[in-house]
N, C-alpha and C positions, 0 to 999 in steps of 0.2 A: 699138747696144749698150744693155743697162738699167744705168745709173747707179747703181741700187742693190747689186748684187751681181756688177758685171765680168763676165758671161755673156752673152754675146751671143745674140738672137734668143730668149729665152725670157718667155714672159710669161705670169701669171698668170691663172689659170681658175679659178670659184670649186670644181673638184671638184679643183684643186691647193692651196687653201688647206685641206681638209682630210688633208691627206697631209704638210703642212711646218706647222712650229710656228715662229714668229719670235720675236723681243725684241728691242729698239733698241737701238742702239751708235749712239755718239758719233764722227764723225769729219772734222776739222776743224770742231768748233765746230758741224756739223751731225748730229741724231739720224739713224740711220738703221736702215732692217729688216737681221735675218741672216737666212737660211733654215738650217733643216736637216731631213736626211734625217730623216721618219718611221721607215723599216726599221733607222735605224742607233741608234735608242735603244731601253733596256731598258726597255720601260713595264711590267714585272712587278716590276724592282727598283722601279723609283718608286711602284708599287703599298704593298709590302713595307713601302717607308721610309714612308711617307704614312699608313698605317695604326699601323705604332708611333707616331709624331708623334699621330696622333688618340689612340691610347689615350693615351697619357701626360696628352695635355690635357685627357680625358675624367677620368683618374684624378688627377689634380690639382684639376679643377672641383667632381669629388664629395667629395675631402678637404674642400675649402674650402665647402665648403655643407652639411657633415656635423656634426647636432648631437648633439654627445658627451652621452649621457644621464645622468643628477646620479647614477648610480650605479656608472658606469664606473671601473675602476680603469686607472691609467697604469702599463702596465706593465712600463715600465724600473723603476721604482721596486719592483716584486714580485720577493722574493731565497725562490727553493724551495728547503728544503737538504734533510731526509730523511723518511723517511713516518713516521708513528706509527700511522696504521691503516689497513685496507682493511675496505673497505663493499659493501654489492649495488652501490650504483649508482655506484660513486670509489673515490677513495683521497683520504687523508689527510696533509695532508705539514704541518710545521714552515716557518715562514719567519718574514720581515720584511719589511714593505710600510713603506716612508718611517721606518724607524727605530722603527719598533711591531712587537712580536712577535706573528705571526699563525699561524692556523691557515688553511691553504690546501683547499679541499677540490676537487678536478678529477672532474667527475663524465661519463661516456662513456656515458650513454645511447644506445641505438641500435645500440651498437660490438661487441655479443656475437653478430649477425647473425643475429637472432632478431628483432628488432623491423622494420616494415616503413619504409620510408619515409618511408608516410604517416605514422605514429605516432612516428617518431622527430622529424620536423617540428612535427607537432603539442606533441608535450612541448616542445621547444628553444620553442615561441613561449609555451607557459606559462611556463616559465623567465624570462625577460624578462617578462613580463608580473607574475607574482609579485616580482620581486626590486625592481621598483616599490614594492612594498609594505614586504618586506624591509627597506632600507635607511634607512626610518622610524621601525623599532621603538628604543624604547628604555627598557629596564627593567633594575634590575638585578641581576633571575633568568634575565636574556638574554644569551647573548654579544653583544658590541658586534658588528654588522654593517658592516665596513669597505667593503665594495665587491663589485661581479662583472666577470665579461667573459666577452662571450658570442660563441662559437664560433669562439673565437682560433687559429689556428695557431705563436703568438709565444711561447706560453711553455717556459721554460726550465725543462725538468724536469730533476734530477738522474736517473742511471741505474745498476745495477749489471751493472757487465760480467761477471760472473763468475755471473752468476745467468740463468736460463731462466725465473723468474719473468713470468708475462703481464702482473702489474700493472706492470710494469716498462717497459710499451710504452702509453706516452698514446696517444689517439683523436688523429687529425691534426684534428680540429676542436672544440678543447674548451672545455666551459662551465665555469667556474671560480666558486666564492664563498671570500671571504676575510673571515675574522670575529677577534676578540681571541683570542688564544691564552690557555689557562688552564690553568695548571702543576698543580694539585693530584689529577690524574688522576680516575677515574669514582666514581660511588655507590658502583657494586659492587663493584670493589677495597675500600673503603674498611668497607664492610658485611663483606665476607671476615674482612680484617685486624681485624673487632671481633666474629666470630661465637661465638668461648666468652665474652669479659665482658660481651658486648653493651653498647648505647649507657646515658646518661642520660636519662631520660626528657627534661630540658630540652631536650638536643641532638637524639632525636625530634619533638619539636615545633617547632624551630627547622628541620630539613632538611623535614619536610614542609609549613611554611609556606612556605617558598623555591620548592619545586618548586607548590603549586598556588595562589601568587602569580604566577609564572610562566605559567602554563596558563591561569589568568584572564587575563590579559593577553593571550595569542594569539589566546584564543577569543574574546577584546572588538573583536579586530583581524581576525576570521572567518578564525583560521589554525587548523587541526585538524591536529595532531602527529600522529597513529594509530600511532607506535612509541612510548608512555612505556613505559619502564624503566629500572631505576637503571643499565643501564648505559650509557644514554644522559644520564646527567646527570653533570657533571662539577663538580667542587670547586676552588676557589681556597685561594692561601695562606691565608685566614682562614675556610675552612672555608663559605664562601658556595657555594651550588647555584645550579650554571647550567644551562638547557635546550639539551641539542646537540642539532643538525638539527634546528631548530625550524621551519624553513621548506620545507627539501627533503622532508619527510614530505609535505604538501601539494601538490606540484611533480609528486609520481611516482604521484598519487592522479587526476591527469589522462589517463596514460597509460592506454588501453583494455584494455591486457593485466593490469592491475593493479586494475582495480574489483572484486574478488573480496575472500572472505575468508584468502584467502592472504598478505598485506600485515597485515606487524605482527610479533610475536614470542610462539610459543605457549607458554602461561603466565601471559601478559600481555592476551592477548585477547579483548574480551569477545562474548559468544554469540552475536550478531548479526552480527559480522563471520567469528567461526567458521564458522558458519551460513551466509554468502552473501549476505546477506537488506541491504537498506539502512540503510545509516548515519551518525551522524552527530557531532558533537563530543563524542558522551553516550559515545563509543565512550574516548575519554580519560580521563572520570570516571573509567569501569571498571578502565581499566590503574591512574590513580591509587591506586585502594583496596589493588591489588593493592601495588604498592608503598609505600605504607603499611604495609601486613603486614609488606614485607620489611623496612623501617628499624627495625620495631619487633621485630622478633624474632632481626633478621640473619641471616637464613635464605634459602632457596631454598623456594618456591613449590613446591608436587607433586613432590619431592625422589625418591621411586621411582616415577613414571610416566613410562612414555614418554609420546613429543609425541601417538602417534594417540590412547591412554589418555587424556590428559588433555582432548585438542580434543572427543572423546565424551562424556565424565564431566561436562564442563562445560555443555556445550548439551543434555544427555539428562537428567542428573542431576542439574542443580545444582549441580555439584563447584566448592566453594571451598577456599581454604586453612583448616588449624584455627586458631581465635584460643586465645592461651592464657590460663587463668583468671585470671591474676594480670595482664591486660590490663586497664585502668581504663576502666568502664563506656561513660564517653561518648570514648572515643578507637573501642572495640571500634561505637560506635553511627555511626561514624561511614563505617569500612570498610563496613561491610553496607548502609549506604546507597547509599554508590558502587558497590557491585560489583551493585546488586541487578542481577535478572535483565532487567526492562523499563527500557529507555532514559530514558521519561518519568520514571519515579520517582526517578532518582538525579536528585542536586543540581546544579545548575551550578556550576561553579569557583567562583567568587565566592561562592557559600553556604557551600563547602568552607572556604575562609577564615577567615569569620567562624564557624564552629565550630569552629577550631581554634585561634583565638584566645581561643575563650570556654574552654577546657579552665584547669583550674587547676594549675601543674605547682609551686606553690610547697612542696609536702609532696611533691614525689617522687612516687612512686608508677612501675608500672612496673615492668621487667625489673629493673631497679639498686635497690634502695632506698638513701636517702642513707647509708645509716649500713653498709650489706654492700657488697663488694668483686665479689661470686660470683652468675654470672649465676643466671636465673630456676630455679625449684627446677619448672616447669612440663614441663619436658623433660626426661623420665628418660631419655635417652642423645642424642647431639648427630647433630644432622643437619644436611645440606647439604655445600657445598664445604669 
């Protein structure tokens, strides 16, 4: 009989040790082998279990060697509560990240099932790679840049039940930027609400130093906005201009479907990108001038042309907005610099600056004169919105 197992007459072959798995048992103070049937165990469930067991410790090892980048936000701490806008490429939501009021922007590139792939890949790795940048800007014509998170599945979007609305349905895999929320809503609200007394000449030169302080600052940090317009610029309780999407303009100028001149907003755009034709930060100067016009007049830019009208008129024609006479020399010297037709000859941001700095706004001058209440006598009937 074998001592080890009470079965008499049987003894091990080495092509029986592959067919029987052993372990030691203890008995009487001596270790000894068990056998068991190979046929009688599930080696698919121990498959099964042994494989979760590995992921788990695979996904546990890569937590823990996983270095969280300086610009990640923690997303328990991001509270989305409801949109304020919708965008080409996002929407806009309201929240509070750590007890700061923020603007959340979740942008779904890729998710309108037009983009390939490759190209939606490709943007998601600019994304990351810009928001490196991003989250070092700090100026304050900028929204503060609180954080991102890139291609989360975590966050918690509010929804409305009651609505078919699409924005209402995030990308399951989404890039999110969170920057300072800034209560005093857009430019061009704010140009609306002053289009019959129009501004102060002071407060024109004060909103146009904001915005191309602002613009020097991004262009010094090789970031090219290619959408200014007032209604991308937003106001604070103290009347302070901040550049929104100051980042994601850049972000979506990598995508290959988008190197065209169709990227921007027409009215704002200048000839070269109308055109197709290559461009570059000079393409911001251009929108600058244009908005310029509009702080100073509170007006709409080509107010009876349509958009084909105007994208022609401007690359064929020359088509600018009118400046109006009672416009002060060197403020009027200054738009036609920016908006000229060649890239090269408009000014850099930073030139833009320092000649708006040199303007003299101490005698008025301008749509307002200190002493009349009643906007510019330049415009015999009112246009715009």
């Amino acid at each position: 009989m074998d001592s080890r197992n009470g079965t008499e007459g049987v003894e091990k072959s080495s092509a029986e040790e592959t067919a029987f798995g052993s372990k030691g048992k203890v008995v009487g103070g001596i270790e000894q082998e068990v056998f068991f049937r190979a046929d009688k165990i599930d080696f698919k469930s121990w498959d099964i279990q042994l494989e979760k067991h590995l992921s788990r410790g695979w996904a546990r090892e890569s937590e823990e060697h996983k270095q969280m980048e300086e610009w990640e936000i923690d997303l328990s701490k991001l509270d989305i509560r409801h949109v304020i806008a919708h965008g080409t490429y996002g929407t806009v939501y309201r929240g509070a990240y750590d007890g700061q009021d923020v603007a959340v922007k979740i942008l779904d590139w890729g998710e309108d099932g037009i983009a390939t792939a490759a190209e939606t890949a490709a943007l998601r790795a600019s994304f990351q790679q810009e928001v490196a940048v991003w989250h070092k800007l700090d100026h304050p014509n900028i929204p503060k840049f609180v954080g991102a998170s890139m291609g989360t599945s975590n966050l918690r979007i509010p929804t409305k039940s009651t609505s078919n609305d699409s924005h209402n349905s995030p990308p399951s895999r989404a890039c999110c930027v969170v920057v300072e929320y800034v209560p005093g809503g857009t430019l061009k609200n704010f140009l609306i609400r002053n289009r019959r007394k129009k501004l102060a000449f002071k407060v024109v030169i004060q909103l146009a130093l904001d915005l191309s302080k602002g613009l020097s600052y991004l262009h010094s940090k090789k970031i090219v906005h290619r959408d200014v317009k007032t209604e991308n610029m937003l106001l604070d309780t103290r009347r302070t201009l901040k550049i929104a999407d100051f980042g994601v303009a850049r972000v979506e100028a990598q995508n290959p479907r988008d190197m065209t001149g169709e990227t921007g907003t027409l009215g704002y755009m200048a000839p070269e990108v109308l055109d197709g034709k290559p461009y570059n930060r000079k393409c911001d100067v251009y929108s600058f001038g244009i908005c310029l016009w509009e702080i100073y007049c509170c007006d709409m830019p080509y107010p009876n042309l349509s958009f084909a009208d105007v994208s022609s008129a401007v690359v064929r024609q020359n088509l600018r907005p009118e400046i109006p006479r009672c416009c002060p020399t060197a403020l009027a010297s200054v738009m036609r610099k920016c908006w000229d037709v060649s890239p090269d000859k408009r000014p850099e941001m930073e030139e833009v600056v320092k000649l708006l700095y040199a303007i003299d706004t101490s005698k008025g001058g301008g749509m307002i004169p200190e002493d009349q209440a009643t906007g510019c006598f330049c415009f015999g009937k009112r246009r715009g919105p």
